[in-house]
Structures are given as C-alpha cells and as structure tokens.
N, C-alpha and C positions, 0 to 999 in steps of 0.2 A: 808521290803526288804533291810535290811544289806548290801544284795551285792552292791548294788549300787552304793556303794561308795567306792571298790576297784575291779573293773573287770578286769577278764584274759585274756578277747580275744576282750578285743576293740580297734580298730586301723586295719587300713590295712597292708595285711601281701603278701608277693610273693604268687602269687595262680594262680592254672589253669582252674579254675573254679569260676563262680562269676556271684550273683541274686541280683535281686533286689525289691522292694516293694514300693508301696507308696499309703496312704491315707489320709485323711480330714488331708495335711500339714506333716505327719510326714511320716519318707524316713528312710529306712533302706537298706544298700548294705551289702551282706554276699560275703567272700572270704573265699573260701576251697582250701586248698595247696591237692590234691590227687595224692598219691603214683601208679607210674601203676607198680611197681615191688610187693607189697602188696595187691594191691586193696581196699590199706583203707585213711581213710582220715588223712593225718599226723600231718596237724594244721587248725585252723577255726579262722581268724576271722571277724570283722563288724564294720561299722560307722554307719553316716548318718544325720541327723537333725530331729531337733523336736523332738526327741525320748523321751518318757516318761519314768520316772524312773524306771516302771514295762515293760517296752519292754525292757529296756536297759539290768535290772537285770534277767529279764526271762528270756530271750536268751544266755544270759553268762550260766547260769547253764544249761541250753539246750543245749547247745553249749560243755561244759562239758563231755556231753552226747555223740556228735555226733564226737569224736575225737579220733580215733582208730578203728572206727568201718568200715563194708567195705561198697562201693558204694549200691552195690546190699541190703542187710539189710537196710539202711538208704532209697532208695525208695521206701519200700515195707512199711517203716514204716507213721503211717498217724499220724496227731497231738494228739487226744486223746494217743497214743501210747509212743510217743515223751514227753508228758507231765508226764504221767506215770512215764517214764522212769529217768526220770530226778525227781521224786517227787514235782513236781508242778501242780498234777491231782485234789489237795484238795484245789486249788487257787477258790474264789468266778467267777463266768462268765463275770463279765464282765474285771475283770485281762484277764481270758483266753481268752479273744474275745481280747484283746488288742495285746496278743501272735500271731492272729493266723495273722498279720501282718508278724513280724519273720519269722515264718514258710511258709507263700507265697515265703519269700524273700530267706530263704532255698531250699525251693523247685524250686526254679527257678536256683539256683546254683548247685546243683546235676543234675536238666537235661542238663545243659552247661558242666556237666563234660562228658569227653570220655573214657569209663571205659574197 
C-alpha cells in the first residue's frame, strides 16, 4: 500500500457533514463538503488516531471514489460495492474488515448530510 505515504484527502477540510468511527483504539472522523446546488459531494476528507496504514491508505482511494458522486448514489452504495468501486474488492479480509471501520465512519457522515 504505496498510498500510504502521500494521501489526498487526509486532514480536515470545511464540511457540512461529518461521521465518525471508532474501534479496539483506533478513531476515524470523515468530513464531506456536499454541494446542495449539485447534489454531490465536492471534497472528502478524514483524520483520527491510531489509524493503521491499510485504513489510512484504503480510505483515501475509497474516498477517491466517493468525490463527485451524489448523496443519493453513495447511500445506496454498501461497502462490498464501495470496495469494488474503488478496486480494493481483491484486498485479503482481514484488510477489508479493517475498511469496514472507514466505511462506518462514512456512513455516519452521509446520514448527517441534509441532501
């Protein structure tokens, strides 16, 4: 996981929307900036502690993913989907069980959004 060592969307950004996650120590917070003249989401992104290098780096490319797209798509979408989408569907399980941290943390920030 290459990425890991220059990510796009780590840091807190202005947003109107914002989840959070946390398990055995490690915490992730997602900030989505959503557009309500588009319906989509115009930037993503996330902090936190503890985070492992495969949450850190999975999420960025998921996150990748999830930038441009609109509210209504993105809740309809469930994590096998999201992984797909992002080509991280051939990640071994327990990478992807470490994801589905992230994706709590996302899915808590799209239902705070008011679309």
């Amino acid at each position: 996981m290459e990425r890991s060592k220059k990510l796009n969307h780590m840091g807190k950004i202005k947003h109107n929307c914002f989840g959070q996650a946390e398990e055995c120590g490690e915490q992730i917070s997602v900030y989505l900036q959503f557009d309500k003249g588009t319906g989509n989401i115009a930037d993503v992104g996330f902090d936190g502690a503890n985070m492992s290098f495969v949450l850190r780096a999975g999420m960025d490319i998921v996150f990748d993913h999830v930038k441009g797209k609109s509210l209504d798509e993105l809740k309809k979408m469930d994590e096998p989907a999201l992984l797909s989408a992002s080509g991280l569907d051939q990640l071994d399980i327990t990478k992807r069980k470490v994801l589905m941290l992230g994706f709590r943390a996302l899915k808590n920030a799209l239902s705070s959004c008011k679309g």
